[in-house]
C-alpha positions in Angstrom: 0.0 0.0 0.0 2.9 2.8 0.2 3.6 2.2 -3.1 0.3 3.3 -4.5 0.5 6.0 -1.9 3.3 7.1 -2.8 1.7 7.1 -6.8 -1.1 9.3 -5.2 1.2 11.8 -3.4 3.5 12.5 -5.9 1.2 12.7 -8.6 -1.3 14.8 -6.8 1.8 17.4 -6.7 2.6 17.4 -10.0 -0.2 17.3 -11.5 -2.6 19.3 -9.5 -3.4 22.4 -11.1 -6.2 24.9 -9.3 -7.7 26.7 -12.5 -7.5 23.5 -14.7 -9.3 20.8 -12.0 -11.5 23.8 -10.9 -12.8 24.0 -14.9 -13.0 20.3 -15.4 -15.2 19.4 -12.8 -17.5 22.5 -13.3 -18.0 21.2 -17.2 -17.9 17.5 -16.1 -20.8 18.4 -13.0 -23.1 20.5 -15.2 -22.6 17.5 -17.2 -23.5 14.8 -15.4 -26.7 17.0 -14.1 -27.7 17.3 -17.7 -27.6 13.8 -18.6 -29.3 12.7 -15.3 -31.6 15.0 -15.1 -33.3 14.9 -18.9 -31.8 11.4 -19.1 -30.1 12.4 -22.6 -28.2 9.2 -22.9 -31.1 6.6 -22.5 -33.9 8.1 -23.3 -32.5 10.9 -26.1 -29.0 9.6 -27.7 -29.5 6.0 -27.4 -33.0 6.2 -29.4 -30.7 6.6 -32.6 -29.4 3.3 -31.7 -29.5 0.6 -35.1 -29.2 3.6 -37.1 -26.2 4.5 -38.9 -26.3 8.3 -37.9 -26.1 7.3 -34.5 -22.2 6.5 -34.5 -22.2 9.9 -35.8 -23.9 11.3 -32.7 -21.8 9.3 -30.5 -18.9 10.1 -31.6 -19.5 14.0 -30.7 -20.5 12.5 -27.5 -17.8 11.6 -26.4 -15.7 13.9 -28.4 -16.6 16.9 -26.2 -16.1 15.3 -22.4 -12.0 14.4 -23.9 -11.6 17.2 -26.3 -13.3 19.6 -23.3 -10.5 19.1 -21.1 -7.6 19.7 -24.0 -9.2 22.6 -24.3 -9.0 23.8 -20.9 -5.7 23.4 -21.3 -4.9 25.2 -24.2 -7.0 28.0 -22.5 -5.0 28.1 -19.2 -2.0 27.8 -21.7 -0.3 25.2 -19.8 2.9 23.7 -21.7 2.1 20.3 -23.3 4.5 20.5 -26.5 3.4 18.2 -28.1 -0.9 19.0 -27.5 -0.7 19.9 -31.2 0.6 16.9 -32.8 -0.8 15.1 -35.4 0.1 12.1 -33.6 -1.8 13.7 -30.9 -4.9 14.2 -32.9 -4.3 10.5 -35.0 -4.1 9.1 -31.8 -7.2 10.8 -29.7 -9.6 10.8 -32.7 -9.2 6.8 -33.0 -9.7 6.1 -29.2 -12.8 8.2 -29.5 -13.9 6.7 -32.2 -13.0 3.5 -30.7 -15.3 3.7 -27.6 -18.0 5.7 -30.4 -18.0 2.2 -32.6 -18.3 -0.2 -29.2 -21.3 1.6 -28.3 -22.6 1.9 -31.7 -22.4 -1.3 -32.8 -25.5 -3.3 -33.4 -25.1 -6.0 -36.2 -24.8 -8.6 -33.6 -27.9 -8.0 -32.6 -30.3 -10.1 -35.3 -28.0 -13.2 -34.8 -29.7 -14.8 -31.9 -33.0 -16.8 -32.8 -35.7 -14.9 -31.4 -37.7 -18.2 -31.4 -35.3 -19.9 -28.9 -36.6 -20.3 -25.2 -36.7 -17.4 -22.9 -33.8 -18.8 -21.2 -31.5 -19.3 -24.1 -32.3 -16.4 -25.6 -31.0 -14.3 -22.9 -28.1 -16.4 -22.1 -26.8 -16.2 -26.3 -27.4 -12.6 -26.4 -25.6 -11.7 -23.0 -22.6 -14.3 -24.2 -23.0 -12.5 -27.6 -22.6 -9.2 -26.3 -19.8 -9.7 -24.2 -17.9 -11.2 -26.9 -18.7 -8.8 -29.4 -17.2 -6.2 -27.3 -13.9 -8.2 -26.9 -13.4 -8.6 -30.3 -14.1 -5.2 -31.2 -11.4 -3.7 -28.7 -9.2 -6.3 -29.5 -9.4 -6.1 -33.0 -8.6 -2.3 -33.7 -6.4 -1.4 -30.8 -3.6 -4.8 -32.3 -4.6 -3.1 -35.9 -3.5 0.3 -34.4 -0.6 -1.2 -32.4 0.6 -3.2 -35.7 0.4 -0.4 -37.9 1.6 2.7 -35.8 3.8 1.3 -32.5 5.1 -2.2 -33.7 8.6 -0.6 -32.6 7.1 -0.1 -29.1 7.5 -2.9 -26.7 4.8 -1.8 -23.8 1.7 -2.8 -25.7 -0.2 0.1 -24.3 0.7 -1.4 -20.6 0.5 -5.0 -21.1 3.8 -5.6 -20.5 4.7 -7.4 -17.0 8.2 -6.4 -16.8 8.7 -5.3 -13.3 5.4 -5.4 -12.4 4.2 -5.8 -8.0 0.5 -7.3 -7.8 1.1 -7.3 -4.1 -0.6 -3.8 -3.7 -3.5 -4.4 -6.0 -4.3 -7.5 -4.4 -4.0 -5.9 -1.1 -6.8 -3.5 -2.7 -9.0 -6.2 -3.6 -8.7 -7.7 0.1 -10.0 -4.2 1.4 -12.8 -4.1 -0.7 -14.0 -7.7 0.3 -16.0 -6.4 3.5 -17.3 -3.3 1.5 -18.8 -5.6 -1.2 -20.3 -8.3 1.5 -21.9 -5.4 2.8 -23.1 -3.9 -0.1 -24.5 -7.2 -1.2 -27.0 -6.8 1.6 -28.8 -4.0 -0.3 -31.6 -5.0 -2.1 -30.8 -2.3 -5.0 -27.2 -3.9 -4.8 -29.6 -7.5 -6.6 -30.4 -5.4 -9.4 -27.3 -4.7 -10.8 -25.6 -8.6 -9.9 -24.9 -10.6 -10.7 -24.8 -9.3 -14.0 -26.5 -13.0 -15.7 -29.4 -12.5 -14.1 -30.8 -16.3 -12.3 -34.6 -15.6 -12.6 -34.1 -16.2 -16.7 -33.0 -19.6 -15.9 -35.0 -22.8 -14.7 -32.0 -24.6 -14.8 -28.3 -24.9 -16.4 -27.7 -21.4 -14.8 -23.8 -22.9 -14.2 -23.3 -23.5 -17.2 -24.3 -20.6 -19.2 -22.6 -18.7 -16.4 -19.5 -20.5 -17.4 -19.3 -19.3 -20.6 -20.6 -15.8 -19.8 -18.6 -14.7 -17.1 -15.0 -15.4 -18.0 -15.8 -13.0 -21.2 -18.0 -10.9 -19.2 -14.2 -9.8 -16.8 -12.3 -10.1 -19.9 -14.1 -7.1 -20.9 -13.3 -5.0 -18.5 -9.6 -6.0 -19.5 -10.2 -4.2 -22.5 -11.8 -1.2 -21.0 -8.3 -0.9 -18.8 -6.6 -1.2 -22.2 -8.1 1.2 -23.4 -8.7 3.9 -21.1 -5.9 3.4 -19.3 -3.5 1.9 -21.2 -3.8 3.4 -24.7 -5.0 6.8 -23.6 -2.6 6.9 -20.3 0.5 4.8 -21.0 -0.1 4.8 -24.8 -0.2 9.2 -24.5 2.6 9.4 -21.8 5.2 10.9 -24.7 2.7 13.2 -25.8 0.9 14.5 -22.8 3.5 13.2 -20.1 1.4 13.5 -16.6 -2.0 15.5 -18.3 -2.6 12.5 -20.5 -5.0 11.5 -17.2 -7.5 14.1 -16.4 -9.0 13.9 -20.3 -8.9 10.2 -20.1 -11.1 10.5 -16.9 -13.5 12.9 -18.0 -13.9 10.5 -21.1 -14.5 7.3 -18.9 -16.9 9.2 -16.5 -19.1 10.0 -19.8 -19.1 6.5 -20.7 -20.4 5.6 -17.4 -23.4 7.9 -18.2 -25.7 5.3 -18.8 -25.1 3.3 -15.5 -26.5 4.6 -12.0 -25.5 8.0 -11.0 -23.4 6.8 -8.1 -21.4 4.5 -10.1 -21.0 7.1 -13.1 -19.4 10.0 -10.1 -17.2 7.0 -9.1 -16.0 6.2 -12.6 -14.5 9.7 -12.3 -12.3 9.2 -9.5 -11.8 5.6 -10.4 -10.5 6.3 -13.8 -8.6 9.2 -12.3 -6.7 6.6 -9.5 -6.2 3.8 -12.3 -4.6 6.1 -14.8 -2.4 7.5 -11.8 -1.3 3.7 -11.1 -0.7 3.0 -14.5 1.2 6.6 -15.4 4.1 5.7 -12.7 4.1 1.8 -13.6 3.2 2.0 -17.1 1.2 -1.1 -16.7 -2.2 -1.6 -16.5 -2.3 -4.9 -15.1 -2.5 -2.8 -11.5 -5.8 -1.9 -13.0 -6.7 -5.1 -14.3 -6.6 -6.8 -11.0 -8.7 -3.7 -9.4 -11.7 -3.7 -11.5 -11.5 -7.8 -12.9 -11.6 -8.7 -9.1 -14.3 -6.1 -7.7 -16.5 -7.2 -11.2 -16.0 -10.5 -10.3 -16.5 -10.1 -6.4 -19.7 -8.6 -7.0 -20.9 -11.3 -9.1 -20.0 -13.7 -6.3 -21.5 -11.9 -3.5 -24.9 -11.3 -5.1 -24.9 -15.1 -6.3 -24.0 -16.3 -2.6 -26.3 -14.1 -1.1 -29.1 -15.5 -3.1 -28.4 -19.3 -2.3 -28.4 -18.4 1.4 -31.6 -16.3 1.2 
């Protein structure tokens, strides 16, 4: 734990900048409001959903939370030489357009039989889903990886080299009693575990078994991503500021979850990129949000056996 302390502390001294934070969370805030209180997401954004136009719309999106904070930036003048790269701009516009596609894609949808048992018919599209979105990140950030960095060794933060677990797993121990408790709320059984039982008569293990493992692998990509191509992956561009616009972007793309869960995203994002900015690896990550995903899964699923 002093290690990632000691991440915390020296980067909140570094990096912490009165007039820059003090902008960001204002936007980010007004935000959030916004989208919670007219529900623009789910009820306004995603009704353009299986139409082409909406990747469009998307991509705007989530333009403005990343591209908001670069600008703030710019505006307070601060000295990022390298802000006005093309590599800078190649680089941003694909990860936005990356998390734009995820969320836009719909082809997959059709490809379940909609004359398949209740229970099957969940389970394929859930296993479908999951799936699809590890093959999409997969996919286009090796493409990118191939055809821009093949002289880079890090993999956006994959690598192991020199790599200590021994803090992130003493996380993951702290957040065990936080979970058990929180698996005592009954809103806490709406969420998890996240292949609903009541779909299933039986064969819930077994579907599970095929869900779950691609279900966590998908939050490996979402650490890849966020955290490793827009943290470790914008490091020689942005140096220390590659964080705070990678944060803003995650929090957006929490915007369709619950509200307390989209504020945490924030802060979560924020710590993870930290962690991966002094390690440049994201497997620090990995363990974080793979073992709380998968803890909460457990919890729920334990807590509805004994009930």
């Amino acid at each position: 734990m002093k290690t990632i302390l000691k991440y915390l502390q020296n980067f909140w001294k570094t990096d912490f900048d009165l007039p820059v934070y003090a902008t960001a969370l204002i936007g980010l805030s007004i935000a959030i409001f916004f989208n919670y209180f007219y529900d623009f997401e789910d009820s306004i954004l995603d009704s353009y959903r299986g139409q082409p136009i909406s990747f469009l719309y998307y991509f705007l999106y989530y333009a403005a939370a990343y591209y908001y904070v670069v600008a703030i930036y710019l505006f307070f003048k601060r000295d990022i030489p390298l802000l006005r790269s093309r590599q800078f701009l190649v680089k941003s516009l694909f990860a936005v357009g990356l998390v734009s596609f995820k969320v836009f894609f719909y082809f997959d949808e059709g490809l379940v039989d909609t004359s398949l048992p209740l229970q099957e018919r969940y389970a394929y599209l859930k296993i479908n889903r999951a799936l699809v979105s590890v093959v999409i990140y997969t996919t286009f950030l090796v493409l990118y990886y191939k055809w821009y960095e093949r002289n880079n060794s890090n993999w956006f933060g994959l690598t192991t080299k020199g790599f200590n677990w021994r803090p992130y797993g003493m996380m993951l121990l702290i957040m065990v009693p936080l979970i058990a408790m929180a698996a005592t709320q009954p809103d806490f059984h709406q969420a998890y575990p996240r292949l609903k039982t009541h779909y299933f008569q039986t064969d819930y293990w077994y579907y599970f078994s095929f869900y779950e493992p691609l279900y966590l692998l998908g939050f490996v990509m979402i650490e890849w991503l966020f955290r490793g191509f827009l943290v470790v992956g914008m490091i020689h561009l942005l140096g220390h500021r590659a964080i705070l616009p990678a944060a803003a972007l995650y929090c957006v793309f929490h915007f369709g979850k619950p509200l307390g869960e989209c504020i945490s995203s924030f802060f979560g994002g924020y710590i993870l990129g930290i962690f991966a900015y002094y390690s440049r690896s994201i497997w620090g990550g990995i363990i974080v949000h793979v073992g709380i995903a998968l803890l909460m899964d457990i919890a729920a699923l334990l807590v509805k056996s004994w009930g």
